[in-house]
C-alpha positions, 0 to 999 in steps of 0.5 A, a space after each residue: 423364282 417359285 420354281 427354282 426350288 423345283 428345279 434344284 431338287 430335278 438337278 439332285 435328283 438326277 444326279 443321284 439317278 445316274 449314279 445309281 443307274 450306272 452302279 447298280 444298273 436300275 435305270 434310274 426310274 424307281 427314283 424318278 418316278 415317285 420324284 416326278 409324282 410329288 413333284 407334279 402334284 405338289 404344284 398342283 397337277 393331280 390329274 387322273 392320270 398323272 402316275 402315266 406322265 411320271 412313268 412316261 417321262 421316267 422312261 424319256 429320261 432311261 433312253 439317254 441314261 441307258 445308252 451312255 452306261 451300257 457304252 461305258 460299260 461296253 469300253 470295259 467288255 461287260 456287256 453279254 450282247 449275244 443276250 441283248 440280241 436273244 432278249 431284244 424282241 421279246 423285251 421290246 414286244 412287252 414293252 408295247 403291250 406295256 404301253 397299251 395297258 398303263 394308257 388307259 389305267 388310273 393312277 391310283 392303279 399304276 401307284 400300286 402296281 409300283 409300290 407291290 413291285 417296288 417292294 418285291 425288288 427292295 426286298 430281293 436287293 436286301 435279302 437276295 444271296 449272290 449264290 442263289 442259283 436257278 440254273 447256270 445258263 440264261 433261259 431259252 426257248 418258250 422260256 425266253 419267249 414268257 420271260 422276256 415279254 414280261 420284264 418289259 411289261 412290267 418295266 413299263 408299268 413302273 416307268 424303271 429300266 430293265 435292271 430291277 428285273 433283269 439282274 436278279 434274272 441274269 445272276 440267278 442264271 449265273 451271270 456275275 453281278 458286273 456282267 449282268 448290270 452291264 447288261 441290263 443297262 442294255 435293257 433298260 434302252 431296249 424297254 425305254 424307246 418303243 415305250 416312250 413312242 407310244 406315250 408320244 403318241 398317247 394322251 393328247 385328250 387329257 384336259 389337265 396336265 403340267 405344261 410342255 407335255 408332249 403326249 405324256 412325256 413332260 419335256 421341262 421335267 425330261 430335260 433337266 433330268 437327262 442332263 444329269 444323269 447323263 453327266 452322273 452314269 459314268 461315275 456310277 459305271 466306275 464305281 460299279 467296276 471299282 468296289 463292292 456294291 452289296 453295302 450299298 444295295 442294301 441301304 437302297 433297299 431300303 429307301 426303295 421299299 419306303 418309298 414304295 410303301 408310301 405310294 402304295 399308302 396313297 394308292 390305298 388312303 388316296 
């Protein structure tokens, strides 16, 4: 019974993550993530290296939430897949590298590259213009080659799918704001898969970690949540194809900069 309140509050969470996975395309992670770290910590489990296991399990979660948004989003002939073809290797490559760097930080280093990111992409959701423009068509050559590499890099290291960057990215190279969150989805499956096999792989050492964890995926907490947000990304995709989102943007936003300011607080106050 004392965990029923846990497990209500990964139901809610879940089902707001797939919604707003499938409208704004974020992947649902820049929730999961701090949702998991008080949840975990709250019961007890503050070990150095807890923030790995919040952004492990975030990204087991975004494999399921991607896929099901970018079919729906597929059904409605949004995806740009000539983009997920160039974009795959170097996004997966990142990914890896990702991997291998978050497993041997600390969580207080991870908490803080999250909350300055978190930060970053609350600001540009709130302020960005949709007309701002750096060029009318998606980089390619050595560009691709820099910026691919490093939305997956830095996707991992927050545990979030690869919207929060790959949408700014797409619509500043003129892609509309539908396309590029269709698209995105699709990044956020291509980030996720090589990301999670390495975190199986890793932390079997740890002494003190949340029961069920298979290396720093924690199943219980990965269950619950893909159950919603499988079910709720649908919805989001709808709502994405039926209605303005730029209100709503904003006010996500802002709890996506408040949210990030506390855990850079915690990263810095301890």
């Amino acid at each position: 019974m004392e965990f029923l309140p846990l497990l209500m509050l990964m139901l809610a969470i879940g089902a707001f993550a797939g919604i707003v996975a499938g409208l704004l395309g974020v992947g649902g992670g820049i929730i999961l993530v701090p949702a998991f770290y008080y949840s975990f910590t709250s019961l007890g489990y503050d070990s150095p290296q807890i923030m790995q296991i919040c952004v492990a399990t975030s990204l087991a979660t975004i494999i399921f939430t991607s896929m099901r948004s970018v079919l729906g989003h597929h059904k409605k002939g949004a995806v740009d897949w000539q983009i997920l073809r160039g974009w795959a290797p170097g996004i997966a490559l990142g990914a890896i590298i990702g991997v291998l760097i978050a497993s041997g930080m600390k969580s207080n280093s991870l908490m803080m590259v999250f909350g300055i990111l978190g930060l970053f992409i609350g600001s540009y959701m709130a302020f960005g213009k949709s007309d701002w423009r750096l060029g009318n068509e998606m980089p390619t050559g050595i560009w691709r080659l820099v910026f691919g590499p490093v939305i997956g890099f830095l996707s991992v290291l927050m545990g979030i799918g690869g919207g929060s960057f790959g949408v700014p990215m797409m619509t500043l190279y003129g892609r509309s704001i539908h396309r590029a969150v269709a698209t995105a989805a699709g990044f956020g499956v291509l980030i996720a898969v090589p990301a999670v096999i390495g975190f199986l792989l890793a932390g079997h050492d740890l002494a003190t970690k949340p029961p069920f964890t298979v290396g720093l995926v924690n199943i219980p907490a990965f269950a619950v949540v893909v159950v919603m947000t499988t079910l709720t990304a649908p919805i989001g995709v709808r709502l994405a194809h039926a209605m303005d989102p730029k209100p709503l943007k904003r006010i996500f936003a802002v709890f996506i900069a408040v949210m990030a300011a506390n855990m850079l607080r915690k990263a810095l106050l301890g």
